[in-house]
C-alpha positions as CSV (number, residue, x, y, z in Angstrom):
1,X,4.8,-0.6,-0.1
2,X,2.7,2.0,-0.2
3,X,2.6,5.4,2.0
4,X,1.2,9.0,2.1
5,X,3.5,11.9,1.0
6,X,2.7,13.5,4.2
7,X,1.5,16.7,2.1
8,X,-2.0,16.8,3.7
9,X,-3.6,20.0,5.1
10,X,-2.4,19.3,8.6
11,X,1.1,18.3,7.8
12,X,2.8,15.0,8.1
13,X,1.6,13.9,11.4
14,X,-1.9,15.1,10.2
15,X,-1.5,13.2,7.2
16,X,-0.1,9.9,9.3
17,X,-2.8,10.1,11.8
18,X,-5.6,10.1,8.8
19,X,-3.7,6.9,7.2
20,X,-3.8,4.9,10.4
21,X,-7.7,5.9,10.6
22,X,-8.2,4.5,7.0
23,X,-6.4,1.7,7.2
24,X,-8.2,0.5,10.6
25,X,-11.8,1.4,9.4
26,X,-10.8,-0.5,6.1
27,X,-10.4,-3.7,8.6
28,X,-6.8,-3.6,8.5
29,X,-4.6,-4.0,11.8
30,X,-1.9,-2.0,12.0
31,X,1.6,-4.3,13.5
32,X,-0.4,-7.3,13.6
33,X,0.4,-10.1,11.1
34,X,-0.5,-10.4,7.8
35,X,-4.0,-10.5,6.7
36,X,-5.3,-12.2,3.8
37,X,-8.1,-10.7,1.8
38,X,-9.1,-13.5,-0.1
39,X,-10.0,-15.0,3.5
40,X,-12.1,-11.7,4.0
41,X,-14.4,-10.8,0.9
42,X,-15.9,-8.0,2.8
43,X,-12.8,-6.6,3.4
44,X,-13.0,-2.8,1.0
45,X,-9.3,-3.1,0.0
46,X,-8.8,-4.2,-3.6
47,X,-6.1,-4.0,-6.5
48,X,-6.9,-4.1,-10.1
49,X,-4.2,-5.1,-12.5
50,X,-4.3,-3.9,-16.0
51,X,-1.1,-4.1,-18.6
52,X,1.2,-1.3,-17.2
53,X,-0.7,-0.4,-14.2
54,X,-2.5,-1.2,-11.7
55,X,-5.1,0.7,-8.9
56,X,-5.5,0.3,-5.5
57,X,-8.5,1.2,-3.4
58,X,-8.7,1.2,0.1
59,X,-12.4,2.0,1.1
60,X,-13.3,5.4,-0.9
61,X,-9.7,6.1,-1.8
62,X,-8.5,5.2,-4.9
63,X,-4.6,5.4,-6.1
64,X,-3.6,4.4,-9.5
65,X,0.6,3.9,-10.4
66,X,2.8,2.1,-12.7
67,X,5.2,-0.7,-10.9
68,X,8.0,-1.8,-12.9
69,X,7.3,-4.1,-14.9
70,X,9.1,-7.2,-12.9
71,X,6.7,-6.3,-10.0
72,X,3.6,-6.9,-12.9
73,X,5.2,-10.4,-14.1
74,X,5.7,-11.8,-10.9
75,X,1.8,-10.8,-10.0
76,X,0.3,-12.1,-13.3
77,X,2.3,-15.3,-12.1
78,X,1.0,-15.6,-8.8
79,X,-2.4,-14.3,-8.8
80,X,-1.6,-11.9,-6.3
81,X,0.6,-8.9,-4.3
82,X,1.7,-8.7,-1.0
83,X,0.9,-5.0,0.3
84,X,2.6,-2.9,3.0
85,X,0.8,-0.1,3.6
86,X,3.1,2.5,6.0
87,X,1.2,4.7,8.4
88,X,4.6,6.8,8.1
89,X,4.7,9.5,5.4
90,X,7.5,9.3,2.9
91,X,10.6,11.4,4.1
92,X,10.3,15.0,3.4
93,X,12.2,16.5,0.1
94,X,12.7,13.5,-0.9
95,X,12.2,12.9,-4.5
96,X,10.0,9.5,-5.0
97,X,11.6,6.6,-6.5
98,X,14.9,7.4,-5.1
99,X,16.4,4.1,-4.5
100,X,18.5,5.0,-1.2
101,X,15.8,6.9,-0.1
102,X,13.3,3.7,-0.9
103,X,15.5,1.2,0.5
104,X,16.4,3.5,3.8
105,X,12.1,3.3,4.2
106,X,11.5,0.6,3.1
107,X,14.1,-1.3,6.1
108,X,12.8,1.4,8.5
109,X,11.7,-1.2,11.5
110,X,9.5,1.5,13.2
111,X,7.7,2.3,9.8
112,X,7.7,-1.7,8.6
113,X,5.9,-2.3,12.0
114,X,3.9,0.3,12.2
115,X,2.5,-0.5,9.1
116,X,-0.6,-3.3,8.1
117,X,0.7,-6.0,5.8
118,X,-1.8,-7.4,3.8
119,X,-1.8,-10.5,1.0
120,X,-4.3,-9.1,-1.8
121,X,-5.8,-10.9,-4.9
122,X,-5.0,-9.5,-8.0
123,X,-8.1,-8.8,-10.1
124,X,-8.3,-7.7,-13.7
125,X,-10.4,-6.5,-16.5
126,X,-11.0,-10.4,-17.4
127,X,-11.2,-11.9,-14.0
């Protein structure tokens, strides 16, 4: 999942009202069913897997992070990751990573429906 810290200029809601813009200019619905990029070429949402890391760029934005490394096995394996990318910040204070905190978003209905779900191929350095 990924999601904004809500630390934008204009606050959270600033900051939530600017991730639903991206996400719908990038091509990507927002509560609608899963869309699968590798049945959209044009689509500007991409992730690059590399050993330890990976980046993910959604138009002009680009975010790089390290998942564990479970989350980088089970990609190399299938080729690709399935993304949910909340238009809800994550919570305020809270530290990220925290595992209640990550598993109280993460099961958020609101925020999980709210969000645009997207099946992405995983491209690397060789592919």
């Amino acid at each position: 999942m990924a999601c904004s810290l809500g630390d934008g200029a204009n606050g959270p809601e600033g900051t939530a009202k600017a991730v639903e813009q991206l996400l719908l200019d990038a091509g990507l619905p927002l509560g609608e069913g899963l869309v699968h990029a590798a049945q959209r070429p044009s689509l500007p949402v991409s992730l690059l897997v590399v050993p330890g890391s990976a980046v993910l760029t959604v138009q002009h934005l680009k975010s790089q992070f390290v998942p564990p490394e479970t989350w980088l096995e089970t990609v190399g394996e299938f080729g690709y990751a399935y993304l949910i990318f909340a238009t809800r910040p994550w919570p305020e204070g809270a530290e990220p990573g925290d595992a209640e905190t990550l598993a109280a978003f993460t099961s958020d209905e609101a925020a999980v429906a709210s969000a645009a779900h997207v099946v992405l191929p995983a491209r690397s350095l060789r592919s």
